[in-house]
C-alpha positions as CSV (number, residue, x, y, z in Angstrom):
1,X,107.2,68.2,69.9
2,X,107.7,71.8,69.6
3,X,111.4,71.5,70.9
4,X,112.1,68.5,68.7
5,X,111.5,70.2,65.6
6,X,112.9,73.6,65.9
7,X,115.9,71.4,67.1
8,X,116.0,69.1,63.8
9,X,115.5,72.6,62.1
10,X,118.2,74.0,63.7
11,X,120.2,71.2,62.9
12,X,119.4,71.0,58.8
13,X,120.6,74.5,58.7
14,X,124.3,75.1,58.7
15,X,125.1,78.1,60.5
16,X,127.6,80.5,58.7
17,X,129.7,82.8,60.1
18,X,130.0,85.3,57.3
19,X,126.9,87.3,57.8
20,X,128.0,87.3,61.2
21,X,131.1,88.9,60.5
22,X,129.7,90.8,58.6
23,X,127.4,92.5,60.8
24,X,130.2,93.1,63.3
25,X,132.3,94.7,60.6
26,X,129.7,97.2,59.9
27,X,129.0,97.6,63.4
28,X,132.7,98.4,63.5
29,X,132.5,101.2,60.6
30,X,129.6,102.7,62.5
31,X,131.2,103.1,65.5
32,X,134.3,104.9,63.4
33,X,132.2,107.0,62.0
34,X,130.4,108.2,64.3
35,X,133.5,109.2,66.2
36,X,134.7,110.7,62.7
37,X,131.5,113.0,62.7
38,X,132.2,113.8,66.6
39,X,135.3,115.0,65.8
40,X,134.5,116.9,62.5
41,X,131.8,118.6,64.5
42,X,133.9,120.0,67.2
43,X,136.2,121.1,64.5
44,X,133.6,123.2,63.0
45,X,132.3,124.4,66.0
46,X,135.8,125.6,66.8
47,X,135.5,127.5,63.7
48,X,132.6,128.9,64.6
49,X,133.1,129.6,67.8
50,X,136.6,131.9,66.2
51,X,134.5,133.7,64.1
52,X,132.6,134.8,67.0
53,X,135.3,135.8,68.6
54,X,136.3,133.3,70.9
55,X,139.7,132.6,71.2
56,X,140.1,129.6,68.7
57,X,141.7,129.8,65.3
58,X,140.0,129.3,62.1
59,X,141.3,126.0,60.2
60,X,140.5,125.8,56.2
61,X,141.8,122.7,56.8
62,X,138.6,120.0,55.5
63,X,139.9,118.0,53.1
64,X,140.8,114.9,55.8
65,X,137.4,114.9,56.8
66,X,136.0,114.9,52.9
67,X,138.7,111.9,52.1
68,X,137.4,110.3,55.5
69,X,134.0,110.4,54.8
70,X,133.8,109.2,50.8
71,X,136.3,106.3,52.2
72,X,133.7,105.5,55.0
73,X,131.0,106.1,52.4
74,X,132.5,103.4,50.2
75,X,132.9,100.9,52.8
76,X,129.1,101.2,54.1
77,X,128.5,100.3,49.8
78,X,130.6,97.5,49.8
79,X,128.8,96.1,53.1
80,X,125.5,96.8,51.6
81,X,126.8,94.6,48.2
82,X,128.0,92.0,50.5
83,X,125.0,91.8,52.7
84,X,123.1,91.3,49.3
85,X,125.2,88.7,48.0
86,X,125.3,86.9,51.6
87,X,121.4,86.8,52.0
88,X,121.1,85.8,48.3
89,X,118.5,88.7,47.2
């Protein structure tokens, strides 16, 4: 009985594939990044590592990673707005 009506349940409620997609697409951001924040860490641990001493060279270079992150920032918004709208709260 059980079986019969999480099956008729199941069946009542069409299953969409937006959320779905959706979730993979902001599994997909995380992923990026998180490799993003890898490689802006070993960037600024180069720079550390030249004011130290060692035998890297100092890059003032950081607007990439600024333009990167407010681009990733935005995205992660407009996947929170869309999960919203998706789930209907």
């Amino acid at each position: 009985l059980k079986q019969t009506l999480a099956e008729d349940f199941q069946s009542e409620v069409p299953e969409s594939s937006f959320p779905r997609r959706l979730d993979q697409f902001a599994g997909a951001l995380i992923c990026l990044s998180s490799l993003l924040m890898i490689l802006e860490f070993e960037w600024e641990g180069r720079n550390a590592g030249a004011l130290l001493g060692q035998d890297f060279q100092v890059s003032e270079h950081t607007i990439p990673f600024r333009v990167a992150d407010a681009l990733f920032d935005s995205l992660f918004m407009l996947e929170f707005i869309l999960q919203i709208v998706a789930n209907g709260q």
